[in-house]
C-alpha distance (Angstrom), angle and dihedral (degrees) to the residues before:
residue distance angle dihedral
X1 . . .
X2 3.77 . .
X3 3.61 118.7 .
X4 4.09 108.1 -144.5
X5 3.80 106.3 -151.4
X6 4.30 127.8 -161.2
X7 3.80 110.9 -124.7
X8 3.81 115.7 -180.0
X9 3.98 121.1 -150.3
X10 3.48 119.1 -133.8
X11 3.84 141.0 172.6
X12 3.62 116.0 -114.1
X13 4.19 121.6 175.9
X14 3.54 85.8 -28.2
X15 3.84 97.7 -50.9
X16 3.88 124.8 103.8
X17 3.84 121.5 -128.5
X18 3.66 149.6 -175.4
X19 3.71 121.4 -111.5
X20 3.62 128.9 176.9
X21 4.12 122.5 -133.2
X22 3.92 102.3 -99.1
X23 4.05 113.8 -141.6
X24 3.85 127.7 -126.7
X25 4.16 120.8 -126.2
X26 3.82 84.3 -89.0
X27 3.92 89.0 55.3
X28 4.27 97.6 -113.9
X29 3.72 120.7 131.2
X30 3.44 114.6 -85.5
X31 4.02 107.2 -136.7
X32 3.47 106.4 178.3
X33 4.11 88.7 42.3
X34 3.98 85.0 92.8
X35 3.99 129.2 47.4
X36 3.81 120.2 -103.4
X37 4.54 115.2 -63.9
X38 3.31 138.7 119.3
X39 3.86 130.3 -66.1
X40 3.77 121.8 -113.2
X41 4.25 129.3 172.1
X42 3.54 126.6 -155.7
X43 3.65 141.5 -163.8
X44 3.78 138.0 169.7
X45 3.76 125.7 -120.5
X46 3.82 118.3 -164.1
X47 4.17 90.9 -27.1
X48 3.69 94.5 -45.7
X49 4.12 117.9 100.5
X50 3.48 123.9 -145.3
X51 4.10 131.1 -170.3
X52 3.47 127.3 -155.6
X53 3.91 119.2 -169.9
X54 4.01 112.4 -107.3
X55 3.52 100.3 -171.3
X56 3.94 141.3 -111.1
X57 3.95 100.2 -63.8
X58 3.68 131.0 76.4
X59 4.07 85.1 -132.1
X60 3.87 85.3 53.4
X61 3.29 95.8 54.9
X62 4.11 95.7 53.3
X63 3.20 89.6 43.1
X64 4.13 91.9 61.8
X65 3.67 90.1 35.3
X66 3.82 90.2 54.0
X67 3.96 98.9 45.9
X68 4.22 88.9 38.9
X69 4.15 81.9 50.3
X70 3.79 90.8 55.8
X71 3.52 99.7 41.5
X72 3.90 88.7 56.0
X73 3.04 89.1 54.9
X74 3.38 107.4 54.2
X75 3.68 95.4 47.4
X76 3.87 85.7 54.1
X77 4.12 89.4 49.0
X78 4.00 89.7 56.1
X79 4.15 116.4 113.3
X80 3.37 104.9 -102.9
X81 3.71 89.2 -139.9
X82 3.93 93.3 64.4
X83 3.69 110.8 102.7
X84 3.88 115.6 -142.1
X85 4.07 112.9 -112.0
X86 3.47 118.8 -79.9
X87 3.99 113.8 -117.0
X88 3.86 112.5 -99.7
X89 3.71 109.8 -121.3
X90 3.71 119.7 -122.3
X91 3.76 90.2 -133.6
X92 3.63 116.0 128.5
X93 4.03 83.1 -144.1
X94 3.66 116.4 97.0
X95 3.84 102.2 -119.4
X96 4.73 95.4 -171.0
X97 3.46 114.6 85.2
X98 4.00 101.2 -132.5
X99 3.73 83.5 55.3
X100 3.26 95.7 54.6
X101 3.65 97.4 51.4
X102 3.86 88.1 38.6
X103 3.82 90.5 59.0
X104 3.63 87.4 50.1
X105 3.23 100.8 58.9
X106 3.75 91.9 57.9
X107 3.79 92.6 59.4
């Protein structure tokens, strides 16, 4: 299971950077730990990380985390035997069988 993490953007000496959320003694987020900048989470996906903005608030940023959280894990709860929908065709032929004798029956 993926772990999403909150990174904050900040400008340093003219340069932006990355820094993550640091915790309190009881293990919360710490908001006012780092000046003000926008929120961002990250995750990694098969080695590779991506970062989606979260917004300027603290409640932003949960909120993100929580939905990105959920969506992780739902792809991870998925059979691994289901097979992912094929692509419809933009054909304007009928490609299934019972459609195709269907549609002949109308003519």
């Amino acid at each position: 299971m993926s772990r999403v993490n909150i990174v904050k953007r900040i400008k340093i000496g003219g340069r932006w950077k990355m820094f993550s959320i640091p915790r309190d003694a009881k293990g919360n987020y710490d908001w006012n730990a780092i000046a003000d900048g926008r929120y961002y989470v990250e995750w990694y996906v098969g080695g590779t990380r991506r970062r989606v903005s979260a917004g300027v608030t603290a409640a932003q940023a949960l909120e993100v985390q929580r939905r990105k959280h959920h969506e992780l894990k739902a792809a991870n709860w998925a059979s691994p035997g289901l097979k992912q929908p094929a692509k419809l065709s933009r054909s304007p032929h009928c490609t299934s069988p019972s459609l195709n004798t269907w549609s002949r029956s109308l003519r």
